[in-house]
matplotlib code that plots the C-alpha trace (Angstrom):
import matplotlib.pyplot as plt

x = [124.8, 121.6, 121.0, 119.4, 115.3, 115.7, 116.5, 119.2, 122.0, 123.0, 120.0, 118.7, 115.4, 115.6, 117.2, 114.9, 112.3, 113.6, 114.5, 111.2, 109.8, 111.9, 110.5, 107.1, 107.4, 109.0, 106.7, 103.3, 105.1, 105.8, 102.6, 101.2, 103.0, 102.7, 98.8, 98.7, 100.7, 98.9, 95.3, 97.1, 97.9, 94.0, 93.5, 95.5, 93.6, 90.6, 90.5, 92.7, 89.8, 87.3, 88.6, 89.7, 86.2, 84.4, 86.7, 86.3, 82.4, 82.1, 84.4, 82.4, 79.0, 80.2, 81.5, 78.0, 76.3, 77.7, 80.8, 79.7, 77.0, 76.2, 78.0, 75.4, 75.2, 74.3, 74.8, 74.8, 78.4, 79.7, 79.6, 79.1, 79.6, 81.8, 83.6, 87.1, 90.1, 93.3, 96.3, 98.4, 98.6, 96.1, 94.1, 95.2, 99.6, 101.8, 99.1, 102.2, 104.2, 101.3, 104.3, 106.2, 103.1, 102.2, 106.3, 105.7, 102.4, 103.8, 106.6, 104.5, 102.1, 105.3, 107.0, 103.8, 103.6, 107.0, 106.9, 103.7, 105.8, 106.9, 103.6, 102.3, 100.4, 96.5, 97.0, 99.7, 97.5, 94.8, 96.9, 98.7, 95.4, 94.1, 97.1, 97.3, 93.7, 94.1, 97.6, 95.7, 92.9, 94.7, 96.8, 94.5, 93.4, 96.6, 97.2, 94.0, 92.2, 92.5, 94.1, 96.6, 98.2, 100.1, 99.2, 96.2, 93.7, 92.7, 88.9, 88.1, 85.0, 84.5, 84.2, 84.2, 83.8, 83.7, 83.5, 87.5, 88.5, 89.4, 90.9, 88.6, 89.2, 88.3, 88.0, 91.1, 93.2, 90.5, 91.9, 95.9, 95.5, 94.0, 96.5, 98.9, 97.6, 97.4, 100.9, 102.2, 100.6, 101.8, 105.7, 105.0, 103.8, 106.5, 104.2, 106.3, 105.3, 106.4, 103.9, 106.2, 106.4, 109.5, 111.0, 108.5, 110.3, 110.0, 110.3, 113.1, 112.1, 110.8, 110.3, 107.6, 107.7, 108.3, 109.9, 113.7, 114.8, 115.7, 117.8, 118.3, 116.8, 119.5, 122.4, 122.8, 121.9, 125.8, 126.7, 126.7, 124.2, 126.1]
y = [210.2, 209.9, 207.6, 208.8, 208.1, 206.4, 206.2, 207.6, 204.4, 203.2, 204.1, 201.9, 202.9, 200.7, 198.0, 197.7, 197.5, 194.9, 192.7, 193.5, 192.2, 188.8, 187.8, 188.6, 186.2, 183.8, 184.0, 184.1, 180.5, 178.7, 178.6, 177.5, 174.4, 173.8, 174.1, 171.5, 169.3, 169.8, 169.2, 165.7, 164.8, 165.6, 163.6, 160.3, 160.6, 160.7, 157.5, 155.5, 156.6, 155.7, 152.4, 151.5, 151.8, 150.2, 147.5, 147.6, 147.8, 144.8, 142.3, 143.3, 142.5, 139.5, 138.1, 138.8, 136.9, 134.6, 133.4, 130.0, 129.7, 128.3, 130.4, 133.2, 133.2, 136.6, 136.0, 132.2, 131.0, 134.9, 136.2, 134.5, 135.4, 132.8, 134.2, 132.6, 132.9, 134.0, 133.3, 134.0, 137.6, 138.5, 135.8, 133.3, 133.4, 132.2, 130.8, 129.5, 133.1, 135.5, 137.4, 138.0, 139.2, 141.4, 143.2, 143.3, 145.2, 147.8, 148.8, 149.1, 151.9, 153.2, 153.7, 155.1, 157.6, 158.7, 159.2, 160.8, 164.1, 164.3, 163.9, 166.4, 164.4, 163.6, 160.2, 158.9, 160.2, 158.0, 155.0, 155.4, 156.0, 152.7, 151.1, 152.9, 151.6, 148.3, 148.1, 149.3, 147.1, 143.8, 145.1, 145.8, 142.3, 140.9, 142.6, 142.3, 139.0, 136.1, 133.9, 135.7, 140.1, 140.1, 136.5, 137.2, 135.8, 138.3, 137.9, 137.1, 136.8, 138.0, 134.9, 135.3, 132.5, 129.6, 127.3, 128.3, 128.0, 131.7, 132.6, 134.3, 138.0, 141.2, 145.0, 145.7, 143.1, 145.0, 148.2, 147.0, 145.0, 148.1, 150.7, 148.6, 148.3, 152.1, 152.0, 150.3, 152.3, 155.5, 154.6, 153.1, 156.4, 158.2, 160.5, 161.3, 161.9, 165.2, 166.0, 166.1, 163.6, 162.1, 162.8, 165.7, 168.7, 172.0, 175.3, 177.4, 179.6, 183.0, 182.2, 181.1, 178.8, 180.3, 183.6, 183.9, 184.3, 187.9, 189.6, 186.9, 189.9, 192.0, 189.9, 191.6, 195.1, 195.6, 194.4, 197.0, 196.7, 197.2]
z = [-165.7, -167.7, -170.7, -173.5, -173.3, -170.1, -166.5, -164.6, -165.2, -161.3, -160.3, -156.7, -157.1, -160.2, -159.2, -155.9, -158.5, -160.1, -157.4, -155.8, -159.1, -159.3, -155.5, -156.3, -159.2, -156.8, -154.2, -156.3, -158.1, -154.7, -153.0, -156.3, -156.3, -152.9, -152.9, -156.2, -154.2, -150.9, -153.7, -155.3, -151.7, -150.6, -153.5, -152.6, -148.8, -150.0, -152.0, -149.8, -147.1, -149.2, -149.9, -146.4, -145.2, -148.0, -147.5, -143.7, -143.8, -146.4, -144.3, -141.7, -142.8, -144.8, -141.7, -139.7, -142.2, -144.5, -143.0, -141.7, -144.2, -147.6, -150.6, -152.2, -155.7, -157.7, -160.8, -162.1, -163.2, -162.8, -159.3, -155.9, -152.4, -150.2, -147.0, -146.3, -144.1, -146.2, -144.4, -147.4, -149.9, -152.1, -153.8, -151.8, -153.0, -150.3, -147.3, -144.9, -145.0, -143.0, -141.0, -143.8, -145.6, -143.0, -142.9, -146.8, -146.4, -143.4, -145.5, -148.5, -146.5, -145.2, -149.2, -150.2, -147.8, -148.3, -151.9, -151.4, -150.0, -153.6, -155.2, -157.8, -160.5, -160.3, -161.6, -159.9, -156.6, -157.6, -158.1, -154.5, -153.0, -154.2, -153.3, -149.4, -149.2, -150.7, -148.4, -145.0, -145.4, -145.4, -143.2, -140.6, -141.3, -140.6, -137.5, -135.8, -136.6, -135.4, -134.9, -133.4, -134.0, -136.8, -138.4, -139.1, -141.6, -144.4, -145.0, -148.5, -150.0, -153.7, -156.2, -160.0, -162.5, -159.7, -162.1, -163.1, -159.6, -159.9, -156.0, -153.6, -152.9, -151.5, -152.3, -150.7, -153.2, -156.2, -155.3, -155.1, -158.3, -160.4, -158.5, -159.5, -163.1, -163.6, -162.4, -164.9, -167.1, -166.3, -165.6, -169.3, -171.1, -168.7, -166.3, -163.2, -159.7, -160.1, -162.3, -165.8, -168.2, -169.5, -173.1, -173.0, -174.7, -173.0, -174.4, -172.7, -169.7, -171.0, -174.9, -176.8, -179.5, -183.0, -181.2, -180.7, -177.4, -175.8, -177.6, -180.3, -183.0, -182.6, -183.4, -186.5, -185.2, -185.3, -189.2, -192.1, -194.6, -197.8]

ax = plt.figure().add_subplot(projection="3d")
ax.plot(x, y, z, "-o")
ax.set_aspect("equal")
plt.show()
């Protein structure tokens, strides 16, 4: 049996067309969230990376050749370079509870990680970037310097304002105190992990906004028109 103007009805050529079409759409849409989650992920690496080493490298010259030595001002009453031992977390809160710090700061990288697996916004991979960084670089402190694995002493050796007795820090506690900043921020204006934002209002799949959905135009094909 043939329709008027239009395909043979029951016919499996169509319907293979048609399913053929729906998996195409499927497959073409899954790879493309799985490469923008496999980009925000790249992301994330990339600046925890970058701020594991820069934190790595400046503990490590700061040690070589100020520790011991006579604070280094740079800029009078602003900025001055003084290396010290922090047992405690970052700028200098809770000295007498390193192994607890050190759990805290494992299971922080381990968190991060996990809800990375999730990840499909660019900002929120910047902020767990800085705060994987931040995380790894005391960490590493913690487990390998003296004075003994796992306690200890995170070096420290940024000073602002001395003059306020402002705690010492580092560019790991920088990056962890402007991840966690940005953080705020974003669970504040609602920006999800996921990419969406929430109390954002979506148009319904397939419409467009000022058009009536499929098949909503011929609601009154049926009436009389009197």
């Amino acid at each position: 049996m043939q329709a008027t103007g239009g395909a043979p009805l029951n016919d499996p050529a169509a319907g293979s067309a048609g399913d053929a079409g729906a998996s195409d759409a499927g497959a073409t849409g899954e790879p493309a969230v799985v490469r923008r989650g496999a980009r925000r992920m790249g992301l994330l690496v990339a600046v925890a990376v970058a701020v594991y080493v820069l934190d790595l490298i400046s503990k490590t010259v700061v040690v070589s050749v100020l520790e011991g030595g006579d604070p280094v001002t740079v800029i009078s009453e602003v900025l001055r370079l003084r290396v010290i031992r922090n047992p405690g977390a970052a700028f200098s809160i809770g000295t007498g509870m390193t192994v607890i710090f050190t759990v805290i700061a494992a299971i922080v990288v381990v968190a991060i990680l996990r809800t990375a697996r999730r990840l499909r916004s660019l900002p929120w991979a910047l902020t767990l970037g800085l705060l994987l960084g931040g995380a790894l670089g005391n960490l590493t402190d913690r487990v390998f310097r003296a004075p003994a694995p796992l306690q200890g002493h995170v070096v420290d050796w940024i000073e602002v304002f001395p003059a306020t007795g402002f705690p010492v820090f580092n560019v790991a506690d920088s990056a962890i105190v402007c991840g966690g900043i940005i953080a705020v921020f974003l669970a504040w204006r609602g920006y999800q992990m996921d990419g969406t934002r929430a109390g954002a209002e979506t148009e319904p799949s397939g419409t467009s906004p000022g058009r009536p959905a499929a098949g909503g135009g011929d609601a009154g094909s049926g009436e009389s028109h009197g």
